[in-house]
TIVEX-918478 format. One record per residue: residue in three letters; z, x, y of N, C-alpha, C, O in turn; residue number from 1. Coordinates in nm, 3 decimals, padded with zeros to 5 digits. Atoms other than C-alpha are relative to their C-alpha. Example, Ala and Ser with C-alpha at 12.3 -4.5 7.8 and 13.67 -1.06 7.14 Angstrom:
BEGIN
<site zaba="ALA" n_zz="00.000" n_xx="00.089" n_yy="-00.119" ca_zz="00.780" ca_xx="01.230" ca_yy="-00.450" c_zz="00.000" c_xx="00.090" c_yy="00.120" o_zz="00.066" o_xx="00.194" o_yy="00.118" mardren="1"/>
<site zaba="SER" n_zz="-00.006" n_xx="-00.082" n_yy="-00.119" ca_zz="00.714" ca_xx="01.367" ca_yy="-00.106" c_zz="00.073" c_xx="-00.077" c_yy="00.109" o_zz="00.090" o_xx="-00.026" o_yy="00.220" mardren="2"/>
end
This chain:
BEGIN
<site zaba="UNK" n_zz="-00.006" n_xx="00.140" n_yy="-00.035" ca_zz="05.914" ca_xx="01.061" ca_yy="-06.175" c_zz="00.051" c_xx="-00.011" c_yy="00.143" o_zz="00.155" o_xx="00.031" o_yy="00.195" mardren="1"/>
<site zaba="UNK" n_zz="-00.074" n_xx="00.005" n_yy="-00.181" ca_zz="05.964" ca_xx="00.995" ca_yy="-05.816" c_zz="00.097" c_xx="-00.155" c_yy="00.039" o_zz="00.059" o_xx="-00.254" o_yy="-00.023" mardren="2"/>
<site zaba="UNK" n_zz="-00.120" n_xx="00.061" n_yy="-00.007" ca_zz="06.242" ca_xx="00.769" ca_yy="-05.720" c_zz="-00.101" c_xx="-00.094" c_yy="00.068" o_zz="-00.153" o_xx="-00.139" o_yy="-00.034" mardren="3"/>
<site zaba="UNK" n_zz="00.054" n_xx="00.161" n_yy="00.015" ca_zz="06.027" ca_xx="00.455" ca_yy="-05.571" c_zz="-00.045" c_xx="-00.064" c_yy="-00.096" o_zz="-00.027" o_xx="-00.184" o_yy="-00.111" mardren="4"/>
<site zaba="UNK" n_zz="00.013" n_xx="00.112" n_yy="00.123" ca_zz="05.870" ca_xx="00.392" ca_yy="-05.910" c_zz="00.106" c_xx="-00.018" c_yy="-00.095" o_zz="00.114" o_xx="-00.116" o_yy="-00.170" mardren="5"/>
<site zaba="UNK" n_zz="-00.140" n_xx="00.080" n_yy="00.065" ca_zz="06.226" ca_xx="00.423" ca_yy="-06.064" c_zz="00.058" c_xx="-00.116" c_yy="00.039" o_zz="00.103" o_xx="-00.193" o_yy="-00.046" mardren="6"/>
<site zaba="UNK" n_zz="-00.085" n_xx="00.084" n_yy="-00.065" ca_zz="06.373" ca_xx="00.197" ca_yy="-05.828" c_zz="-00.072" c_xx="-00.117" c_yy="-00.038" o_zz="-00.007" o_xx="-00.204" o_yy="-00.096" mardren="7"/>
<site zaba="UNK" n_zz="00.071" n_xx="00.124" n_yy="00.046" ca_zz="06.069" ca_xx="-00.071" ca_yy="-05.887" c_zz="00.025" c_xx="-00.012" c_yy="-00.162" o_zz="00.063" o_xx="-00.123" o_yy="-00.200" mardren="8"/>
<site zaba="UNK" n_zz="-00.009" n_xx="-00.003" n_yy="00.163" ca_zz="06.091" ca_xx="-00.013" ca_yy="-06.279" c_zz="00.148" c_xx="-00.100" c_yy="-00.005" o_zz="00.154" o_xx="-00.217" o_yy="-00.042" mardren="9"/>
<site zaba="UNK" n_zz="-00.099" n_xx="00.138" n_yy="00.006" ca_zz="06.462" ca_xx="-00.153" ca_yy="-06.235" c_zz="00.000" c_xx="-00.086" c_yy="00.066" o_zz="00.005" o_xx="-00.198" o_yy="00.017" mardren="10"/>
<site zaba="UNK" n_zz="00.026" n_xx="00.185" n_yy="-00.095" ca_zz="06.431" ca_xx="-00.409" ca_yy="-05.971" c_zz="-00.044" c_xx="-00.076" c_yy="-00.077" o_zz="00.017" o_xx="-00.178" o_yy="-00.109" mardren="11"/>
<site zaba="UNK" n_zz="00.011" n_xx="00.120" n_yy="00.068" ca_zz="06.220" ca_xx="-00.564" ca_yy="-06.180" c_zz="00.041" c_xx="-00.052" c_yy="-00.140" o_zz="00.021" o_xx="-00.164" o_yy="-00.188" mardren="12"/>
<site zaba="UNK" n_zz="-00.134" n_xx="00.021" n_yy="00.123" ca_zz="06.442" ca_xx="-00.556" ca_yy="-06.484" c_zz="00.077" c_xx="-00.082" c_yy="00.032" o_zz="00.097" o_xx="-00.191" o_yy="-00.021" mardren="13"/>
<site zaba="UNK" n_zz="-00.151" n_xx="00.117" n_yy="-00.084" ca_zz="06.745" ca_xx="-00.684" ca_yy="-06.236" c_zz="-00.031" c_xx="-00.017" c_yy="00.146" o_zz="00.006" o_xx="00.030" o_yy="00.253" mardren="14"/>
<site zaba="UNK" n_zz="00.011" n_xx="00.101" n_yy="-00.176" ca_zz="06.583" ca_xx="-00.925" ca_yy="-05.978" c_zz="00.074" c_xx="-00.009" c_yy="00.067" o_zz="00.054" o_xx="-00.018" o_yy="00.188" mardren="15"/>
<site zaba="UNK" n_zz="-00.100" n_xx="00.095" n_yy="-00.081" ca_zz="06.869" ca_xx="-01.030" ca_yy="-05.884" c_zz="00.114" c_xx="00.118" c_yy="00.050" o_zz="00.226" o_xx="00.094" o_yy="00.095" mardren="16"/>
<site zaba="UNK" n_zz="-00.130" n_xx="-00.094" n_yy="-00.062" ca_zz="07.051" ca_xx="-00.682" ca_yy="-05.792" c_zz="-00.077" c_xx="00.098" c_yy="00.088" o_zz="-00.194" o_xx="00.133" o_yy="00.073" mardren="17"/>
<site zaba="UNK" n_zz="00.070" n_xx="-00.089" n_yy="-00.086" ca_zz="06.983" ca_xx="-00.461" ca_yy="-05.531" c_zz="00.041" c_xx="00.137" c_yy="-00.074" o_zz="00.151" o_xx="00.163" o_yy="-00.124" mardren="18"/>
<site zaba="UNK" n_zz="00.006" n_xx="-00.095" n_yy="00.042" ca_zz="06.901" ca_xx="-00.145" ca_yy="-05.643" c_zz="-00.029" c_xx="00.189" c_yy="00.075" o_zz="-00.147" o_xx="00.184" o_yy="00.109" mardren="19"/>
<site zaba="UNK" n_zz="00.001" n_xx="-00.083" n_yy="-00.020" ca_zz="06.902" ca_xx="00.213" ca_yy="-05.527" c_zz="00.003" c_xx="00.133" c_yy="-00.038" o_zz="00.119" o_xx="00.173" o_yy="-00.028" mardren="20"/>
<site zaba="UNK" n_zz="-00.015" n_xx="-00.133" n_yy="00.055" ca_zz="06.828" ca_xx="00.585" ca_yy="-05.667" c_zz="-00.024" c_xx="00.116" c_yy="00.070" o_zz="-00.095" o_xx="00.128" o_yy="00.170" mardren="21"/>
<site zaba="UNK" n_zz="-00.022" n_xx="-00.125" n_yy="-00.094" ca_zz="06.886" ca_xx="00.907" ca_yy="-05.560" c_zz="-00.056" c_xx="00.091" c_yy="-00.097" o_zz="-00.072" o_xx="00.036" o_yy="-00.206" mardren="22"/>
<site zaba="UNK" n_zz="-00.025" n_xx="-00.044" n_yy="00.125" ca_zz="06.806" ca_xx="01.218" ca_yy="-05.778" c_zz="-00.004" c_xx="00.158" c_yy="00.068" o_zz="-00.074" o_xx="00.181" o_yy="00.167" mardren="23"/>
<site zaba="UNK" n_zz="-00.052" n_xx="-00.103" n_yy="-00.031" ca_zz="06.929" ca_xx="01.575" ca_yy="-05.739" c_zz="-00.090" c_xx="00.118" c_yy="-00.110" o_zz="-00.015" o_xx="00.119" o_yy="-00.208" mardren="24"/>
<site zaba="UNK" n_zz="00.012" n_xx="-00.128" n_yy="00.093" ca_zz="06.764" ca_xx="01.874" ca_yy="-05.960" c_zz="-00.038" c_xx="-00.080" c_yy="-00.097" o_zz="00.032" o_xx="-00.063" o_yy="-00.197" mardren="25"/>
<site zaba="UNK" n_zz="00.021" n_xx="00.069" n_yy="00.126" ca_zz="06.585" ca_xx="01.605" ca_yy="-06.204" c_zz="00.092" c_xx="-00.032" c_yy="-00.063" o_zz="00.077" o_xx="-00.027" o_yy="-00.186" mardren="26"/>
<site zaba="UNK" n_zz="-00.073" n_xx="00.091" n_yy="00.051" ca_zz="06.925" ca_xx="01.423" ca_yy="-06.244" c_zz="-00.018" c_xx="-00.147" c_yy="00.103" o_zz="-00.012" o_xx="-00.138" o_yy="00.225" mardren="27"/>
<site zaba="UNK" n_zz="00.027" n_xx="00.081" n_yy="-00.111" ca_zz="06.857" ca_xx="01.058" ca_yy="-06.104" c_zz="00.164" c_xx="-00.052" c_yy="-00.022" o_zz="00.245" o_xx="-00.034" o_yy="-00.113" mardren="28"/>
<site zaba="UNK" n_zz="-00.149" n_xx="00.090" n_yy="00.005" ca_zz="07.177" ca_xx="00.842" ca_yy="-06.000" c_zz="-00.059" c_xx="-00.160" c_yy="00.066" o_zz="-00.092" o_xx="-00.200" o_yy="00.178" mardren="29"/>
<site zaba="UNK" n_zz="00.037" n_xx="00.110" n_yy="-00.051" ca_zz="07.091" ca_xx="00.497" ca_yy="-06.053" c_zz="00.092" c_xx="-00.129" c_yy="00.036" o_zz="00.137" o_xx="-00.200" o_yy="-00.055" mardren="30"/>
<site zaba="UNK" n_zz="-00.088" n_xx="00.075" n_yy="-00.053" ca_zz="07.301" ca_xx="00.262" ca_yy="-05.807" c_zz="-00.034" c_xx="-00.179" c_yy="-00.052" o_zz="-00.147" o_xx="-00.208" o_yy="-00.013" mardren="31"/>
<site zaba="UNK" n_zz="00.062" n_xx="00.130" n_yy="-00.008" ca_zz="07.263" ca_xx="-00.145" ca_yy="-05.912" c_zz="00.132" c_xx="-00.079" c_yy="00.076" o_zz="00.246" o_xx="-00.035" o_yy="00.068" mardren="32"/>
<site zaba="UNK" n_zz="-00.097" n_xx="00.084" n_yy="-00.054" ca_zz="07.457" ca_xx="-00.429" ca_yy="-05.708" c_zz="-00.042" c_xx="-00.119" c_yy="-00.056" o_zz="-00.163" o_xx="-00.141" o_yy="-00.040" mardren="33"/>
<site zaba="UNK" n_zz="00.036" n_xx="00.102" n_yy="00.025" ca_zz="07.442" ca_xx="-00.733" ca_yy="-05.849" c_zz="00.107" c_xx="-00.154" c_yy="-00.100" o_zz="00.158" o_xx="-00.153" o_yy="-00.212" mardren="34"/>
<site zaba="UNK" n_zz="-00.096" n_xx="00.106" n_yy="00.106" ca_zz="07.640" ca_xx="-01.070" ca_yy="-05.979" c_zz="-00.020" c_xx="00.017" c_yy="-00.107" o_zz="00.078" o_xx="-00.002" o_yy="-00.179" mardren="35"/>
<site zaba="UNK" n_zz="00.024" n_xx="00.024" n_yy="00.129" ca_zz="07.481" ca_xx="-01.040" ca_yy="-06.278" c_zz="00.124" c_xx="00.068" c_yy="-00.112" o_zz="00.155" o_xx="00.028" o_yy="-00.224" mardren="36"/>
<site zaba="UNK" n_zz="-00.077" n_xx="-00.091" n_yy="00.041" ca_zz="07.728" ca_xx="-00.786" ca_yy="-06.363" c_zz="00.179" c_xx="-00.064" c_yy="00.007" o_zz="00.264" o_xx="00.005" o_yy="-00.048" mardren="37"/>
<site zaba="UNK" n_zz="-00.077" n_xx="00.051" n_yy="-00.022" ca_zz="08.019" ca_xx="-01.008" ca_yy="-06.276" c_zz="00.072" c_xx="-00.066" c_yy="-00.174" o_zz="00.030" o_xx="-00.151" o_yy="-00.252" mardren="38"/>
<site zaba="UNK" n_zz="-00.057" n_xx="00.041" n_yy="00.106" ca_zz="08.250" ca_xx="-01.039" ca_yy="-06.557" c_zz="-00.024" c_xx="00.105" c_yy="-00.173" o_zz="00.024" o_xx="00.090" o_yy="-00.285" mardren="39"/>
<site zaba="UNK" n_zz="00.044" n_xx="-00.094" n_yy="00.125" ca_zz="08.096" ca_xx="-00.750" ca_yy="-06.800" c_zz="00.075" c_xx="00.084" c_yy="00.049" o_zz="00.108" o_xx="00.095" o_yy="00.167" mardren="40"/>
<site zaba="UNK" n_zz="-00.037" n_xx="-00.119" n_yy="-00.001" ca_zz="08.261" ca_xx="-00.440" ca_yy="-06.902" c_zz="-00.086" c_xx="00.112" c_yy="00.035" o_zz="-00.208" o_xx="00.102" o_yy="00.026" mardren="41"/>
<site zaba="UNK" n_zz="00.132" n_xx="-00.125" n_yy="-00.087" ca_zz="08.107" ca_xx="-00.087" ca_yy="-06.738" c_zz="-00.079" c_xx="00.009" c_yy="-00.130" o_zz="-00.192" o_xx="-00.015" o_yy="-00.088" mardren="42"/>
<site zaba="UNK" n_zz="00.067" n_xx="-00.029" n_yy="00.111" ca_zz="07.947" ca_xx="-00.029" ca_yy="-07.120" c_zz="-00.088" c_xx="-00.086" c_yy="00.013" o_zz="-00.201" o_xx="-00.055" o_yy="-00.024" mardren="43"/>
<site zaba="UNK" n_zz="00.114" n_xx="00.055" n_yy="00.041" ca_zz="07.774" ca_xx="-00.338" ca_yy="-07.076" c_zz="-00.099" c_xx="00.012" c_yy="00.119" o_zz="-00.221" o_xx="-00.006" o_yy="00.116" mardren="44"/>
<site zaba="UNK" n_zz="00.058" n_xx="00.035" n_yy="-00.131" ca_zz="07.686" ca_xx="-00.329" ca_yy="-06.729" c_zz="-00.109" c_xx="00.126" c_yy="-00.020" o_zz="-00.230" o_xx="00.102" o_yy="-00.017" mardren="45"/>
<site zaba="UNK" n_zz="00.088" n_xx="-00.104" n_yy="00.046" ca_zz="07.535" ca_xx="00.022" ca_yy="-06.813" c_zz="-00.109" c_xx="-00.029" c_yy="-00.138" o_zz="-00.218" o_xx="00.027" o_yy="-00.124" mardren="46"/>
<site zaba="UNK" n_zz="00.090" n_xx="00.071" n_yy="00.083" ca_zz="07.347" ca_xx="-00.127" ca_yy="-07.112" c_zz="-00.080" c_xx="-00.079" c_yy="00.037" o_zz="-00.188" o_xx="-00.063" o_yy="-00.022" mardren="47"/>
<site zaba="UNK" n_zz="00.136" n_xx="00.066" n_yy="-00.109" ca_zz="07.132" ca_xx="-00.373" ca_yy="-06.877" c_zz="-00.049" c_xx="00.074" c_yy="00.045" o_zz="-00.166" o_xx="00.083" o_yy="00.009" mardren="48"/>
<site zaba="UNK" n_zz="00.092" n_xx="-00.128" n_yy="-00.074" ca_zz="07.032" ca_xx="-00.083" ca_yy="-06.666" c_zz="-00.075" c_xx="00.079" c_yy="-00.091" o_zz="-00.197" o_xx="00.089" o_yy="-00.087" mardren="49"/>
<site zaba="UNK" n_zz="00.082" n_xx="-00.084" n_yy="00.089" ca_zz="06.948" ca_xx="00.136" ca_yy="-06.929" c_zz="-00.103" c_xx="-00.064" c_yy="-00.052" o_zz="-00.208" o_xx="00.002" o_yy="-00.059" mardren="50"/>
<site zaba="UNK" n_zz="00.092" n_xx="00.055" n_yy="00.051" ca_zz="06.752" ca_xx="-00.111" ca_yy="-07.076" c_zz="-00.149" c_xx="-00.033" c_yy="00.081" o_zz="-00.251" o_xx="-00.080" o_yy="00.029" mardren="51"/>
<site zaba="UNK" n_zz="00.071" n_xx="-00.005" n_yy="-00.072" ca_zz="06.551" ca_xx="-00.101" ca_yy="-06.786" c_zz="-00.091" c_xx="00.163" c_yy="-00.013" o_zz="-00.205" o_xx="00.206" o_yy="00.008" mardren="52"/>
<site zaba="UNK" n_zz="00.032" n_xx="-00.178" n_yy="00.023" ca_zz="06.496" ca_xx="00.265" ca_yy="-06.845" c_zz="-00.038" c_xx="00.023" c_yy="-00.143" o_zz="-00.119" o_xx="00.115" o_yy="-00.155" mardren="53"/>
<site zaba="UNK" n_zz="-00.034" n_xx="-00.060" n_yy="00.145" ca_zz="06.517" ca_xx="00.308" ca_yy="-07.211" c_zz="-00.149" c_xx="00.092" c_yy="-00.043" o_zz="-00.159" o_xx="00.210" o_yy="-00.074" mardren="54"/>
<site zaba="UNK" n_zz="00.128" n_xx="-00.098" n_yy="-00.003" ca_zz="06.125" ca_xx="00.381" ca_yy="-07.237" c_zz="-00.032" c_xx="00.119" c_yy="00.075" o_zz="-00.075" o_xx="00.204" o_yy="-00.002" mardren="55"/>
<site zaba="UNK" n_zz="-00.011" n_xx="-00.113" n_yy="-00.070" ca_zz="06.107" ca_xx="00.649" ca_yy="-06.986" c_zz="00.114" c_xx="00.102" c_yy="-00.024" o_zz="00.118" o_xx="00.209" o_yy="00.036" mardren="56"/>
<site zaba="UNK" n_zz="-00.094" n_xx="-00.114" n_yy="00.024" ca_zz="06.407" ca_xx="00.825" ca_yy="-07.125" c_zz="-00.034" c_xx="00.035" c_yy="-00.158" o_zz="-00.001" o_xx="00.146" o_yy="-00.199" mardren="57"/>
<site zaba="UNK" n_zz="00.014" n_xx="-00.006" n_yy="00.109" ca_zz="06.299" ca_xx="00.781" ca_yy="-07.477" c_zz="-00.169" c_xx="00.110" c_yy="-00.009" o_zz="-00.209" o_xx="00.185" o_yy="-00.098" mardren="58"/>
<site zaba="UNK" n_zz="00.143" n_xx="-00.070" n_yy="00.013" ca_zz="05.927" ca_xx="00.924" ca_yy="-07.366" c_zz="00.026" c_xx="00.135" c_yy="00.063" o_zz="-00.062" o_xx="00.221" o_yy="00.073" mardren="59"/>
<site zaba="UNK" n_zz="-00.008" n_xx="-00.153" n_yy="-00.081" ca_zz="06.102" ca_xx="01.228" ca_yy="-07.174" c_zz="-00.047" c_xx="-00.038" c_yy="00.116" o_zz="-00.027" o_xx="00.068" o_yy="00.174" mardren="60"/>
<site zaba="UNK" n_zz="00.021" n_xx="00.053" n_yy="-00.144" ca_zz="05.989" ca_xx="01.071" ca_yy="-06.836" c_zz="00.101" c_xx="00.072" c_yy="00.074" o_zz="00.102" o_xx="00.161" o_yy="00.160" mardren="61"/>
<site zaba="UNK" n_zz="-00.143" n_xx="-00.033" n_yy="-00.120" ca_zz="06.323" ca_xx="01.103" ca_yy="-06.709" c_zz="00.111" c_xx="00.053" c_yy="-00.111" o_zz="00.088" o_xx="00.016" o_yy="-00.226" mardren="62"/>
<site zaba="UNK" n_zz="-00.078" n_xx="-00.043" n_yy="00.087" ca_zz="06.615" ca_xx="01.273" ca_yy="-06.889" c_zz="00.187" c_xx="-00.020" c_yy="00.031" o_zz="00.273" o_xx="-00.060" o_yy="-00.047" mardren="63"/>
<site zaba="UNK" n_zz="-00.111" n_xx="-00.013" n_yy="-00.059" ca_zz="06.922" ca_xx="01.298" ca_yy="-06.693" c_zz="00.020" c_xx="-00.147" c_yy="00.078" o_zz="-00.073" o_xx="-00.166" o_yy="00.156" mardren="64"/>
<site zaba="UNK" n_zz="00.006" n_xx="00.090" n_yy="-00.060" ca_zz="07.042" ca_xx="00.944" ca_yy="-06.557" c_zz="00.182" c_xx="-00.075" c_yy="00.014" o_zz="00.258" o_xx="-00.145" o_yy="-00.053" mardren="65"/>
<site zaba="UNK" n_zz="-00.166" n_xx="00.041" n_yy="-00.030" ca_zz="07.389" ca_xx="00.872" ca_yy="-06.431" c_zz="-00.012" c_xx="-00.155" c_yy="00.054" o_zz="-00.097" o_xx="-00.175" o_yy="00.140" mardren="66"/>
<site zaba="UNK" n_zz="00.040" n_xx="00.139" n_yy="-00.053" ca_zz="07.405" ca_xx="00.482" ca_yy="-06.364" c_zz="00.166" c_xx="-00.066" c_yy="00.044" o_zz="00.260" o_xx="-00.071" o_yy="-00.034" mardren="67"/>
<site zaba="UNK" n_zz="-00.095" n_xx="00.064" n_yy="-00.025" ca_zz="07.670" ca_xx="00.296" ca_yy="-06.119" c_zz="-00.067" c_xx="-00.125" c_yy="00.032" o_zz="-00.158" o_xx="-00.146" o_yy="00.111" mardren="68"/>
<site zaba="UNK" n_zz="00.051" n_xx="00.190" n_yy="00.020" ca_zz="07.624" ca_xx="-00.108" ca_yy="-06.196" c_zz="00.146" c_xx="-00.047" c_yy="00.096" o_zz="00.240" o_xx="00.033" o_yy="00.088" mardren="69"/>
<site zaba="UNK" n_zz="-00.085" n_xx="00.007" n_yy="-00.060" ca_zz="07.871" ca_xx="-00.263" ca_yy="-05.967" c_zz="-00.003" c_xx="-00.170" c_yy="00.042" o_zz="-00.094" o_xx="-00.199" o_yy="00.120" mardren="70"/>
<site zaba="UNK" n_zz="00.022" n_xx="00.125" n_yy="-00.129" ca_zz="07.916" ca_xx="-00.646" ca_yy="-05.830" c_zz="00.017" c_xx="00.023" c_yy="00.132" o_zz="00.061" o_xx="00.131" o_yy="00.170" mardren="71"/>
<site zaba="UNK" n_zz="00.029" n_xx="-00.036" n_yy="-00.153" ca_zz="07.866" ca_xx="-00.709" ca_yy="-05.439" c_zz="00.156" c_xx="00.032" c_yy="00.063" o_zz="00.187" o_xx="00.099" o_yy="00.160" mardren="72"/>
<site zaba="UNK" n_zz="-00.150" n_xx="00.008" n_yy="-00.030" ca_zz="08.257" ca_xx="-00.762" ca_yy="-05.443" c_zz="00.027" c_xx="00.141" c_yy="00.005" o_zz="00.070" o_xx="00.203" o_yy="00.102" mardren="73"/>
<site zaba="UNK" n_zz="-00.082" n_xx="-00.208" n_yy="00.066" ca_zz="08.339" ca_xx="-00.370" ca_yy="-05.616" c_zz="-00.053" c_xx="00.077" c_yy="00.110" o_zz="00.008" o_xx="00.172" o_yy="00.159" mardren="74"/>
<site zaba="UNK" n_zz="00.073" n_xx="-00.099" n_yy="-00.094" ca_zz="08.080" ca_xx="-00.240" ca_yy="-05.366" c_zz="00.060" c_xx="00.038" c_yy="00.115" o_zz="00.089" o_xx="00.141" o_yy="00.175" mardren="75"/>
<site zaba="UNK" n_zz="-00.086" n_xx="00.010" n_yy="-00.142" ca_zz="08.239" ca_xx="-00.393" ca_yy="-05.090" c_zz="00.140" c_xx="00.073" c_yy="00.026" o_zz="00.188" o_xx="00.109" o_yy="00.134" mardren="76"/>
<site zaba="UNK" n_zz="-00.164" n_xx="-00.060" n_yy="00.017" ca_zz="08.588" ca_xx="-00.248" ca_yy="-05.197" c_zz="-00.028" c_xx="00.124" c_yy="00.000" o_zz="00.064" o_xx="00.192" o_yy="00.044" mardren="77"/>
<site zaba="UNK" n_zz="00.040" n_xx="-00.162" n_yy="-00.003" ca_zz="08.423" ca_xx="00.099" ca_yy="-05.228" c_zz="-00.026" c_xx="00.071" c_yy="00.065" o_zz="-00.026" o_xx="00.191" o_yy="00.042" mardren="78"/>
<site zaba="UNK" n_zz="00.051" n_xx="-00.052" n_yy="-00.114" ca_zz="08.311" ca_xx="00.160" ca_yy="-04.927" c_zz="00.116" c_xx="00.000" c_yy="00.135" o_zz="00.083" o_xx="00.044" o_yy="00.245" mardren="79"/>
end
């Protein structure tokens, strides 16, 4: 799976977050920014993303998928 049709697969899951993936040795690391995430715990925030994914990990597409969900605020503090 090459990392632009991951990145479109979630974008259009979470319109509303900017999204970014990287992936190392067929592990991807999928970055999301987004309000939506504002006020959820990391379990859930990782549960939207995945849900963006769930078919491609369930079909063996992709296997390995580390996911940081973050609001624009956390990002900002992270950097």
């Amino acid at each position: 799976m090459d990392i632009a049709t991951l990145e479109s697969i979630v974008r259009s899951g979470l319109s509303d977050c900017d999204v970014s993936v990287s992936e190392q040795g067929g592990h991807y690391t999928v970055t999301a920014i987004g309000d939506c995430f504002e006020g959820l715990r990391p379990v859930k925030r990782q549960q939207l993303v995945y849900a963006t994914l769930a078919e491609l990990i369930s079909s063996g597409a992709i296997h390995a998928v580390n996911i940081r969900a973050m609001t624009p605020s956390e990002s900002a503090a992270s950097k």
